[in-house]
C-alpha positions as CSV (number, residue, x, y, z in Angstrom):
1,X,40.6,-23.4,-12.5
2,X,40.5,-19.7,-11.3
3,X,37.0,-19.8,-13.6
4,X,35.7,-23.1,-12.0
5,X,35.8,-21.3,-8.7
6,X,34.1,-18.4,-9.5
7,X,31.4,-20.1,-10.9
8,X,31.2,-22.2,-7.8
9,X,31.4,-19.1,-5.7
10,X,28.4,-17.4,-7.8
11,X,26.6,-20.6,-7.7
12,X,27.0,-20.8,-3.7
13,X,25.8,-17.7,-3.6
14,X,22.6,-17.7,-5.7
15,X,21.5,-21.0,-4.1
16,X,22.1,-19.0,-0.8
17,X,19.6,-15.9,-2.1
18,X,17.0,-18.7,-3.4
19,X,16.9,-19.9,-0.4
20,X,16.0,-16.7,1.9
21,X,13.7,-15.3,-0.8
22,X,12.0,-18.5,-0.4
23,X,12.1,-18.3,3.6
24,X,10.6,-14.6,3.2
25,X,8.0,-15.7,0.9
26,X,6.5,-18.2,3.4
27,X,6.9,-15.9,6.0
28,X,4.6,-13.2,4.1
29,X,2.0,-15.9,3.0
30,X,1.6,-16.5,6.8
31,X,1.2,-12.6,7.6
32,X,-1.0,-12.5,4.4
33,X,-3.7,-14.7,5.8
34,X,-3.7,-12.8,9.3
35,X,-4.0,-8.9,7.3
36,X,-6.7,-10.5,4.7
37,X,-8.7,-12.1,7.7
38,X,-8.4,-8.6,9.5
39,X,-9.3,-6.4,6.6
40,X,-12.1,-9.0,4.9
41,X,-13.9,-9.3,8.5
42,X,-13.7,-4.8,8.5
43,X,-14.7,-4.3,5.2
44,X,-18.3,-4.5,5.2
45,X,-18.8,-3.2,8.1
46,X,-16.9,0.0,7.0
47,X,-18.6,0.0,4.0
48,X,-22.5,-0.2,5.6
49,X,-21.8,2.3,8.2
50,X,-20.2,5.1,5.7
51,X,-23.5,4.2,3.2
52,X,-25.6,4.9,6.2
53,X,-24.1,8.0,7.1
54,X,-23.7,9.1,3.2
55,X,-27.5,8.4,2.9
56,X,-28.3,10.5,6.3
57,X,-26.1,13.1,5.6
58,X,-27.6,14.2,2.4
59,X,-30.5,15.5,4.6
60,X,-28.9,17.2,6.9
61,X,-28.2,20.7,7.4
62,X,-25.1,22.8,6.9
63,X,-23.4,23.1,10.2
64,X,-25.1,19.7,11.5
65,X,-21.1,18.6,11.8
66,X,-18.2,20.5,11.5
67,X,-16.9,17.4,10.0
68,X,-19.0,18.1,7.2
69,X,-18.3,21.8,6.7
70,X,-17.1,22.7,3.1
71,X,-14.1,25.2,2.9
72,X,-12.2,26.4,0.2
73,X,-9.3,24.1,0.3
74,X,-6.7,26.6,0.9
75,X,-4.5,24.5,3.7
76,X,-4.4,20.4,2.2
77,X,-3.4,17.2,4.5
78,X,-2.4,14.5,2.4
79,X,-2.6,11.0,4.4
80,X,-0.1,8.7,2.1
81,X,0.0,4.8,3.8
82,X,2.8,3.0,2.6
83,X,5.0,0.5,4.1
84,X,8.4,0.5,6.8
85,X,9.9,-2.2,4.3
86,X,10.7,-2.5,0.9
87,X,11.5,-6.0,-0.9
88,X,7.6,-5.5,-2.3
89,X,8.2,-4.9,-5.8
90,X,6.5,-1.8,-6.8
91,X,4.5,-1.2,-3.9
92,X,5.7,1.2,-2.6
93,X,7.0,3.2,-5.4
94,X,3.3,3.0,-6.9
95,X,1.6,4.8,-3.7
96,X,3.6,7.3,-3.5
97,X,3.3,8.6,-7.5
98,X,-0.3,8.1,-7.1
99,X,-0.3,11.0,-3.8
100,X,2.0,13.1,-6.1
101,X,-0.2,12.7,-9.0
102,X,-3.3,13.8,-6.8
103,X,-1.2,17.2,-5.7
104,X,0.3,18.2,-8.6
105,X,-3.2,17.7,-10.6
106,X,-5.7,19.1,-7.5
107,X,-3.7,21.1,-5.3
108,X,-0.9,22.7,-7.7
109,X,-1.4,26.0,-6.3
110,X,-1.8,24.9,-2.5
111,X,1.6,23.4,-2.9
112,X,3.6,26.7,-4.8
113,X,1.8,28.6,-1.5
114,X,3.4,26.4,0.9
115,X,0.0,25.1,2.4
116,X,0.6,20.8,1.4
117,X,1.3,18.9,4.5
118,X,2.1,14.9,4.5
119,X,0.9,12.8,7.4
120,X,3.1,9.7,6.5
121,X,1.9,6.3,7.4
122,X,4.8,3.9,6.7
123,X,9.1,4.5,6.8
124,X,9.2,4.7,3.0
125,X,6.4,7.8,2.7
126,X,7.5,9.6,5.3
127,X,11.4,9.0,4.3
128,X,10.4,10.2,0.7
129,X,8.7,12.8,1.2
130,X,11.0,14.1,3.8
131,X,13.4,14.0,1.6
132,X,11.6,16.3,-0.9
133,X,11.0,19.4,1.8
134,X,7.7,18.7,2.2
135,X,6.0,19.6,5.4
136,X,5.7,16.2,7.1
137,X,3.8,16.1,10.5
138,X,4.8,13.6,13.4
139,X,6.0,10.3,12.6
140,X,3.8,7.1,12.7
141,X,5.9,4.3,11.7
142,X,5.9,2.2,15.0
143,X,1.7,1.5,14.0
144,X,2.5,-1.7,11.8
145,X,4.6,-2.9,15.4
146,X,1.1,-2.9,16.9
147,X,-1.6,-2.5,14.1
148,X,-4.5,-2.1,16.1
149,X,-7.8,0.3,15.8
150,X,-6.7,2.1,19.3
151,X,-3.5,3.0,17.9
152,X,-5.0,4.0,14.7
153,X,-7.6,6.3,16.3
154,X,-4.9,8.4,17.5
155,X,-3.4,9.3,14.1
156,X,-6.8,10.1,13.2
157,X,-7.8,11.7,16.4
158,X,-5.0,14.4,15.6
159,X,-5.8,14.7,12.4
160,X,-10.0,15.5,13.0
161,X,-9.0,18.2,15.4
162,X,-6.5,20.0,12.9
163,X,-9.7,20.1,10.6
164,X,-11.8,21.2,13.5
165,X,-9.3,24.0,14.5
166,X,-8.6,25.0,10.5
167,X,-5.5,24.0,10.1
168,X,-6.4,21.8,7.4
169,X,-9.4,22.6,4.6
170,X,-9.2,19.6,3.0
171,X,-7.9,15.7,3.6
172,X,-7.0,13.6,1.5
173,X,-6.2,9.7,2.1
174,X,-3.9,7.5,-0.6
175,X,-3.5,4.0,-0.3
176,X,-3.0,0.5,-1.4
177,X,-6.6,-1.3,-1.8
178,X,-6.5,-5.3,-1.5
179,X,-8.1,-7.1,-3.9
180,X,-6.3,-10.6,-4.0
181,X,-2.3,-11.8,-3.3
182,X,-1.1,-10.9,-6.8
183,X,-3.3,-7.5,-7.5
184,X,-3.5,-4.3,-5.6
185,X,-4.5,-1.1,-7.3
186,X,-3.9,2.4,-6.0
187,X,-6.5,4.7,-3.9
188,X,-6.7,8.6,-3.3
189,X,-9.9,9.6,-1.5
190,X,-11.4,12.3,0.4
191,X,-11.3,12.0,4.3
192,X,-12.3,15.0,5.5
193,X,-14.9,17.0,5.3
194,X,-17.1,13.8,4.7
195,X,-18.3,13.7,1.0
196,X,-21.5,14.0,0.7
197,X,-23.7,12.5,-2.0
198,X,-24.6,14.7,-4.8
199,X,-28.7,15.2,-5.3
200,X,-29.6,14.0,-8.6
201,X,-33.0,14.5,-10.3
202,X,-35.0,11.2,-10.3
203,X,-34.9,9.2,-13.5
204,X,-36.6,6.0,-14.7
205,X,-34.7,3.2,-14.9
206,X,-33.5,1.8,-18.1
207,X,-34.7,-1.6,-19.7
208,X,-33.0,-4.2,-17.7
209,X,-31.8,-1.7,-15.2
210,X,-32.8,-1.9,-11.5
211,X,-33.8,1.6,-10.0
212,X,-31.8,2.7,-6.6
213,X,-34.0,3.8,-4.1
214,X,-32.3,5.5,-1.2
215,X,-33.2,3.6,2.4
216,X,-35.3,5.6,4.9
217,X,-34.2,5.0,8.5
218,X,-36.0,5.5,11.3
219,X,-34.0,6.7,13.9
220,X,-33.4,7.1,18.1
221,X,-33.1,9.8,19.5
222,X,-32.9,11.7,17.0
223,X,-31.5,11.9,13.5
224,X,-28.6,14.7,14.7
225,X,-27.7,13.0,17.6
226,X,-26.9,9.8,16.2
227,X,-24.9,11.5,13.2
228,X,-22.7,14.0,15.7
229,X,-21.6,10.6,17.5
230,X,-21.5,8.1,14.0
231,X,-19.7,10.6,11.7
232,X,-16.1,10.7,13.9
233,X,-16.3,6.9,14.4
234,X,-16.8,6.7,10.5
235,X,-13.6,8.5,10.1
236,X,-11.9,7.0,12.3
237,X,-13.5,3.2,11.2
238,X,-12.2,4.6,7.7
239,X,-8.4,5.3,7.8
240,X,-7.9,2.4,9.9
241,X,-9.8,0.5,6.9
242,X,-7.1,1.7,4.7
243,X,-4.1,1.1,6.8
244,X,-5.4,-3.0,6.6
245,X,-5.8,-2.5,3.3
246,X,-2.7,-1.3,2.8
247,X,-1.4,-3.6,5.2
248,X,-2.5,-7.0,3.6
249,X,-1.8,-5.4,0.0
250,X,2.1,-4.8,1.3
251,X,2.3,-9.0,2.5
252,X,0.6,-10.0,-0.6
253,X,2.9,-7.7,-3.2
254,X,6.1,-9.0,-1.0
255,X,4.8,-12.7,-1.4
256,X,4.5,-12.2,-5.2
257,X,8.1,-10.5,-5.5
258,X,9.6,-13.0,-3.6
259,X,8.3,-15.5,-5.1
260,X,9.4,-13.9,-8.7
261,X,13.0,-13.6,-7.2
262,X,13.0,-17.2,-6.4
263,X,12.2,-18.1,-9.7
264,X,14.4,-16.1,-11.3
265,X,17.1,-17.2,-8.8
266,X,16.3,-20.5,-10.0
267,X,16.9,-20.0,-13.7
268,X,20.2,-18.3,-13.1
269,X,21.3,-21.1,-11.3
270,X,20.3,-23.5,-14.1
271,X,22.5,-20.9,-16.8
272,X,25.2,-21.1,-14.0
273,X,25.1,-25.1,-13.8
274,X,25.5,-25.1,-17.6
275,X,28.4,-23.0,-17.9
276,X,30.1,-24.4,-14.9
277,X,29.9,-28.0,-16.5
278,X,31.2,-26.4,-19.8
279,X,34.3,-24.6,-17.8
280,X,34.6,-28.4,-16.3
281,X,34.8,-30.1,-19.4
282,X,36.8,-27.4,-21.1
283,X,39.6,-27.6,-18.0
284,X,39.2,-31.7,-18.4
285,X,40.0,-31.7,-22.0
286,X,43.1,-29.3,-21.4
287,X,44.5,-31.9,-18.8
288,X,43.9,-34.8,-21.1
289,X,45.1,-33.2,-24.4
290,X,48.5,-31.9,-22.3
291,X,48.8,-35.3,-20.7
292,X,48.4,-36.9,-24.1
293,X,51.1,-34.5,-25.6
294,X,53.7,-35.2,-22.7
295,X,53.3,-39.1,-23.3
296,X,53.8,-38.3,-26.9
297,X,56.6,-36.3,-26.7
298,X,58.4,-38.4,-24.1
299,X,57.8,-41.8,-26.4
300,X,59.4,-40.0,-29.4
């Protein structure tokens, strides 16, 4: 009997863990359509304006922004956007390899010196990382309470004038990309100074090939004026891209692990159902077989 009742007590409680990974998965599908409508509707309109400005800032000239000024990337921000929560399967884990990747293969040296610094977006980056001695500025976990691009402007605000005053050579930004509910893959890009495009001799265009031709704009007032005020909006347009991103790929990786957990909640409570009838039929056959031996034994 002792085993009937821990079978009912494990059953009870894996029916009870079914049951709230199911709860959480319908509460992330509903947060997954409000982050995929945000970050669908951004997209490409981040993606036009940082073509335009890649296109007008390959014809511009050196000092034109000081958001565009190349320095030997002595001092290194590294902007990691993860998550406050876990319970997303490997989303968070997967992030966070990817920025260490990108420092120990690009910025080995910069980190022996001392000169790697972590802007954390999300509890879990900044917890890690904290953990690890690393030179972690501020703390900017309360955005996801009010994900907006005001709020987001201010991380980024901070972050343009520690380029501008050269506290920082080089930015890098590492995130979660959304593609769909079930895949998100892993993004480490640079943020500041604004890549420009490399100038490539002209070629012909292979058979079946279509040939780029880089768009001319005509612009008012002038080319320079325009860029000095486009170029910080870009930025700006572009981390807060990336903290949707990351935001819609965190509700869709949760909804995929909670919906795993359910499942496999559900076949352990199928194996549990099994060996509970078993223990039943086992303690039934017991009571018979010692009722059946007392009758005996009290006929003879």
């Amino acid at each position: 009997m002792a085993n009937l009742k821990e079978v009912r007590n494990r059953i009870a409680s894996v029916s009870s863990t079914q049951q709230i990974t199911k709860a959480m998965k319908m509460v992330s599908a509903a947060k997954l359509k409000r982050a995929t409508n945000a970050i669908v509707q951004l997209r490409p309109y981040a993606n036009k304006l940082n073509e335009l400005l890649t296109n007008l800032s390959a014809s511009l000239e050196d000092g034109a922004s000081p958001y565009l000024q190349q320095r030997e990337p002595v001092r290194v921000l590294v902007v990691v956007v993860s998550s406050n929560r876990g319970l997303a399967g490997a989303f968070n884990t997967n992030v966070i390899k990817t920025a260490n990747n990108l420092i120990a293969e690009k910025y080995s040296e910069q980190l022996r010196a001392g000169n790697v610094s972590i802007v954390a977006i999300g509890k879990k980056s900044q917890e890690f990382f904290q953990r690890r001695k690393f030179n972690v500025i501020g703390n900017n976990n309360d955005l996801y309470l009010d994900l907006n691009f005001i709020n987001a402007s201010k991380i980024t605000d901070a972050i343009m004038q520690g380029f501008i005053n050269g506290d920082y050579d080089r930015v890098e930004l590492v995130y979660n990309h959304f593609r769909n509910a079930a895949v998100q893959f892993q993004v480490a890009e640079q943020l500041l100074p604004v890549p420009t495009p490399e100038v490539k001799p002209k070629e012909a265009p292979k058979k079946g090939e279509v040939m780029q031709v880089q768009v001319d704009y005509i612009l008012e007032p002038s080319q320079e004026e325009i860029v000095e005020q486009l170029i910080p909006k870009n930025i700006k347009i572009q981390l807060y891209r990336a903290v949707l991103d990351s935001n819609a790929s965190e509700h869709g990786a949760r909804m995929t692990a909670m919906d795993k957990a359910t499942e496999n909640a559900g076949d352990l409570l199928k194996a549990l159902k099994l060996s509970y009838n078993q223990a039943r039929q086992a303690a039934i056959t017991t009571e018979l077989t010692e009722i059946v031996s007392g009758a005996a034994a009290l006929g003879g």
